[in-house]
N, C-alpha and C positions, 0 to 999 in steps of 0.2 A: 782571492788567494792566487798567488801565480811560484811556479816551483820551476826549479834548477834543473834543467836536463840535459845529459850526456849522451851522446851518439857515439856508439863506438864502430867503428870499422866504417868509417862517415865518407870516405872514397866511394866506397863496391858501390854497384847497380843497389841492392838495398839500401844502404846508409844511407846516399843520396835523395833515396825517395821517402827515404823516414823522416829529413828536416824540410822536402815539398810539403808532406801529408802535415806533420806537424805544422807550421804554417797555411798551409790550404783551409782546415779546419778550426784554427786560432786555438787552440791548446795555449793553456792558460802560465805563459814559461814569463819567468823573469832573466831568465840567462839559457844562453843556447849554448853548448861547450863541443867541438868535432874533435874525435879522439880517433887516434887508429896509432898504424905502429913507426917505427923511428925512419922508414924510408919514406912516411909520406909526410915527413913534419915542414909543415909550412907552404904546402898546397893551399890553395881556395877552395873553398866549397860553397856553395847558395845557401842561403837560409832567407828566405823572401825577397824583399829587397834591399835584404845584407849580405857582406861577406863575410866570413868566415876562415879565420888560418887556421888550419887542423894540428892539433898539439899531441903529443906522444901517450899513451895509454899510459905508460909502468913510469911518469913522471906527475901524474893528474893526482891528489887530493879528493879523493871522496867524499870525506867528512860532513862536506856543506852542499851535498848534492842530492834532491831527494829521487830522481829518476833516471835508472842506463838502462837507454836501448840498446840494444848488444847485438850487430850482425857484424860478428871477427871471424866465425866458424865455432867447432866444435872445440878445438885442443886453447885457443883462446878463453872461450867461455868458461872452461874447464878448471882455467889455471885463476882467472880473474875474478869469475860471478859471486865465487863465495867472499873471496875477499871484500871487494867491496858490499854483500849483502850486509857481512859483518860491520861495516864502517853506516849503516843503517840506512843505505840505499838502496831500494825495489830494482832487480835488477828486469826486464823483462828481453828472456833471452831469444831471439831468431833458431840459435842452434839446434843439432837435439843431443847437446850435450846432458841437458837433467830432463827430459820430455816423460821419461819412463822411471823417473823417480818421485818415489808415492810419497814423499816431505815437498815435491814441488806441484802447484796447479797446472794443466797443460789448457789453455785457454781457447776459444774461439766465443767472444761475446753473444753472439747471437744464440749459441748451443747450450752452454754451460756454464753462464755467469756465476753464478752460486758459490763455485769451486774456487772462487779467484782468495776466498777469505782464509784460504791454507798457508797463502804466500809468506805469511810472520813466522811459519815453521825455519822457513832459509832466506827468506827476503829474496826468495826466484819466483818468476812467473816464466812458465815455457810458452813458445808460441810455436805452433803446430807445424809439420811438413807440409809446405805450399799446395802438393795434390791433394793432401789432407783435408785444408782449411775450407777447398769450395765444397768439396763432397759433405761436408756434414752439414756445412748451411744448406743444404739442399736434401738432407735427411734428416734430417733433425724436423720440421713440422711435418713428413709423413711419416716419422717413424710415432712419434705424440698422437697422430691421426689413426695407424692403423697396424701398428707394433712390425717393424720389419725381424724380417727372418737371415736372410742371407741375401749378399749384395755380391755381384762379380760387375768389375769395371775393367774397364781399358784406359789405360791414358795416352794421351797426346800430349806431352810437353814440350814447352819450348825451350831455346836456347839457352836464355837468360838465366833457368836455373840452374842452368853450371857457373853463372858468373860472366862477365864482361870477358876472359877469357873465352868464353862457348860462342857468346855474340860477336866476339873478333873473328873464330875460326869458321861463321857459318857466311861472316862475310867474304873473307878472302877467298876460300874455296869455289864459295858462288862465282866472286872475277875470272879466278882460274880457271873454271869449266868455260865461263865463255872468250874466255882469251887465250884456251886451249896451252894454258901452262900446266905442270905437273901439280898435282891437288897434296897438299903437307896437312897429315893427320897427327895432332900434336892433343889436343884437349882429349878428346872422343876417343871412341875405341874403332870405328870405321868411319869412313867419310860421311857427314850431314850433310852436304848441301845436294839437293835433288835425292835424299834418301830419308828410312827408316831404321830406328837401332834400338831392338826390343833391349835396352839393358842400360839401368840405370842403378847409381854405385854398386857397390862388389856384391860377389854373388856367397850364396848364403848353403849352407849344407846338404838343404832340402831341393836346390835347385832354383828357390826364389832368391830376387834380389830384395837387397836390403831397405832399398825407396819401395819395393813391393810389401815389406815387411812391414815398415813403417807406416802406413796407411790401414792397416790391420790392427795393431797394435793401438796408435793413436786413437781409432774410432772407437776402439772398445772400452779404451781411457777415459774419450771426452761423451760417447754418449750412452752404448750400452754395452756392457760384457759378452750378453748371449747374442750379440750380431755375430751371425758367420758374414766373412768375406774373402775375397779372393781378389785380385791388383795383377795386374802385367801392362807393367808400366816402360814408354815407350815414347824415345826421342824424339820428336820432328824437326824441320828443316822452318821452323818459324820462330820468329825473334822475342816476340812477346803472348804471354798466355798460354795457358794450359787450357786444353778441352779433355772430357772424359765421356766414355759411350758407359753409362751406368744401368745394369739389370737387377730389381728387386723382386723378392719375392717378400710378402707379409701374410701374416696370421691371419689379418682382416681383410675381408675384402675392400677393396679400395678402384673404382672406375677412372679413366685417364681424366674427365670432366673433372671430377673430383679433386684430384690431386693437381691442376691447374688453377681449380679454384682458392687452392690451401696456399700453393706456393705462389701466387700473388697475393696474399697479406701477408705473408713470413717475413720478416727481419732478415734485410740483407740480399732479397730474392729480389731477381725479377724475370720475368715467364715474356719470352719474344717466342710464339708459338702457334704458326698460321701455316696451315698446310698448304702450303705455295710453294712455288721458286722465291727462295730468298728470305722464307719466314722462319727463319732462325738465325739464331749469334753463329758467328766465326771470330777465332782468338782475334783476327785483326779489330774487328771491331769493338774486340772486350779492353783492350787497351788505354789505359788512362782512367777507365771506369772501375766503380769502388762496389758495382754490381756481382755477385755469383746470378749468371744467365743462365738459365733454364728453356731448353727447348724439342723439340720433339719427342715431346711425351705420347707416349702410348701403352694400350695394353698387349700383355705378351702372353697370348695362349697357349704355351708350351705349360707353364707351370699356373698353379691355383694363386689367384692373387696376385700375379705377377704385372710387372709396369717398366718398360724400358725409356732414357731420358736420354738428352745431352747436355751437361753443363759447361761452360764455361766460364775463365776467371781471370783477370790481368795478376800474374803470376806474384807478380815484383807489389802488387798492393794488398790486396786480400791475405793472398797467398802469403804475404811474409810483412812486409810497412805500415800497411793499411792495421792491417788485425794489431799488430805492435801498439801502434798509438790509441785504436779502441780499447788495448786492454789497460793504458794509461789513463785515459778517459773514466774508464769503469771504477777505477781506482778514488778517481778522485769523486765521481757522480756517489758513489757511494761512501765516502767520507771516510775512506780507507787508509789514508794518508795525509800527512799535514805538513806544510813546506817546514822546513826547517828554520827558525829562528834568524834573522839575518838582520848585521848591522846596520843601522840608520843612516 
């Protein structure tokens, strides 16, 4: 069986990495199709060792398409997903346009496959907020292990998640500081390059922000309701990957040995964790890799039960492309979907 698939928003830092991944891992396509909007019609795009002219979203046919990956954003997905779900194509969307609506699955294969069987409700699958995605794979077998209670994390994100925009502005600036030119703050809300910006999209009434928000929400979506959490999440000056400084507290007791042992056979983990100089991930080297990195686990005597971590995750794959095509994959490993009938 090989099926139809549409990339939409097939320019941005995600598109692009959704027809590497798709190619990298041979996903089973008969037709690769790049869609985005009417200013980028008739760009190149890679798709292995093809090329690709990218064709206009609101002129593309549907009908004979059985899979759209969707990273256009929120007000895109919004206008589009249903349309073509209607036209009986799985839409699986990057956004979080439908993430918190209980007619759509919000996915992370490793977590909560199970859920993906909802998707015939709207023919949407969501794919989680990028901070999101590495945190649950990395909670997800110790919470199975030893029932987590309440999680407070940090993030560290990188640039990328605002877009090739964010990664133009962390470039320029960076020249500008050493070539002693005035530094132009256009994406961000204060200067990234040689900085920190506790604030990530708009702020919310309680005082958190909404990417704060969204990582609470999400986890309790994809894996348990009664998790307390807490996010203060927080820009950095690095291009690629997201890190987070994660603190659990569980019901069970649970020893740092232990949960080293768990999350090396986990699905999607992998544990780089040697009390040395250098025995641990940094986003640089999470980069390109389809790894959630787990390191510097320990136990935290403040609280009963408690374990502090660091993970890390190549933002643009896990975090957003990567997860996208697993959930395409899942679709089909579980006989979910059947290409659509096509001419001889």
């Amino acid at each position: 069986m090989s099926f139809k698939v549409a990339v939409v928003g097939a320019t941005g830092n995600v598109g692009r990495e959704m027809l590497n991944i798709l190619d990298e891992r041979g996903f089973p396509v008969s037709e690769v199709v790049a869609l985005a909007s009417r200013r980028s019609q008739g760009t190149e795009v890679s798709f292995g060792d093809r090329t690709l002219k990218v064709r206009t979203l609101d002129q593309h046919d549907f009908s004979d398409t059985d899979i759209c990956v969707m990273s256009a954003g929120g007000n895109v997905s919004k206008e589009w997903s249903p349309k073509i779900g209607k036209q009986g194509c799985v839409v699986i969307d990057n956004s979080s346009a439908f993430r918190y609506d209980q007619d759509v699955p919000l996915i992370v294969p490793e977590v909560n496959p199970d859920a993906i069987s909802l998707f015939t409700r709207k023919n949407i699958i969501a794919n989680p907020n990028c901070s999101t995605a590495q945190l649950v794979v990395a909670l997800k077998p110790l919470h199975d292990a030893a029932t987590i209670k309440r999680v407070v994390v940090a993030t560290y994100q990188s640039v990328s998640g605002a877009g090739k925009e964010g990664m133009d502005e962390l470039f320029t600036q960076t020249r500008a500081v050493f070539v002693a030119d005035g530094v132009d703050v256009k994406k961000f809300t204060k200067r990234i390059a040689f900085n920190v910006i506790p604030h990530i999209d708009v702020f919310l009434d309680d005082g958190f922000t909404k990417e704060e928000w969204k990582m609470v929400a999400e986890t309790k979506k994809m894996l348990d309701p009664k998790i307390k959490l807490t996010a203060t999440c927080v820009r950095v000056p690095v291009f690629i990957g997201h890190s987070e400084a994660v603190n659990i507290e569980f019901e069970k007791p649970i020893t740092a040995d232990e949960a080293r042992d768990i999350l090396r056979e986990a699905p999607g983990c992998q544990v780089l964790d040697k009390r040395e100089d250098g025995g641990y991930i940094t986003p640089l080297e999470s980069a390109g890799e389809d790894a959630t990195f787990i390191s510097r686990i320990r136990e935290d005597s403040t609280v009963d039960n408690g374990l502090s971590m660091w993970v890390v995750s190549d933002n643009l794959r896990k975090g957003a492309a990567l997860n996208a095509v697993q959930i395409a994959e899942l679709l089909v490993e579980r006989g979910l979907i059947q290409p659509k009938k096509k001419a001889a």
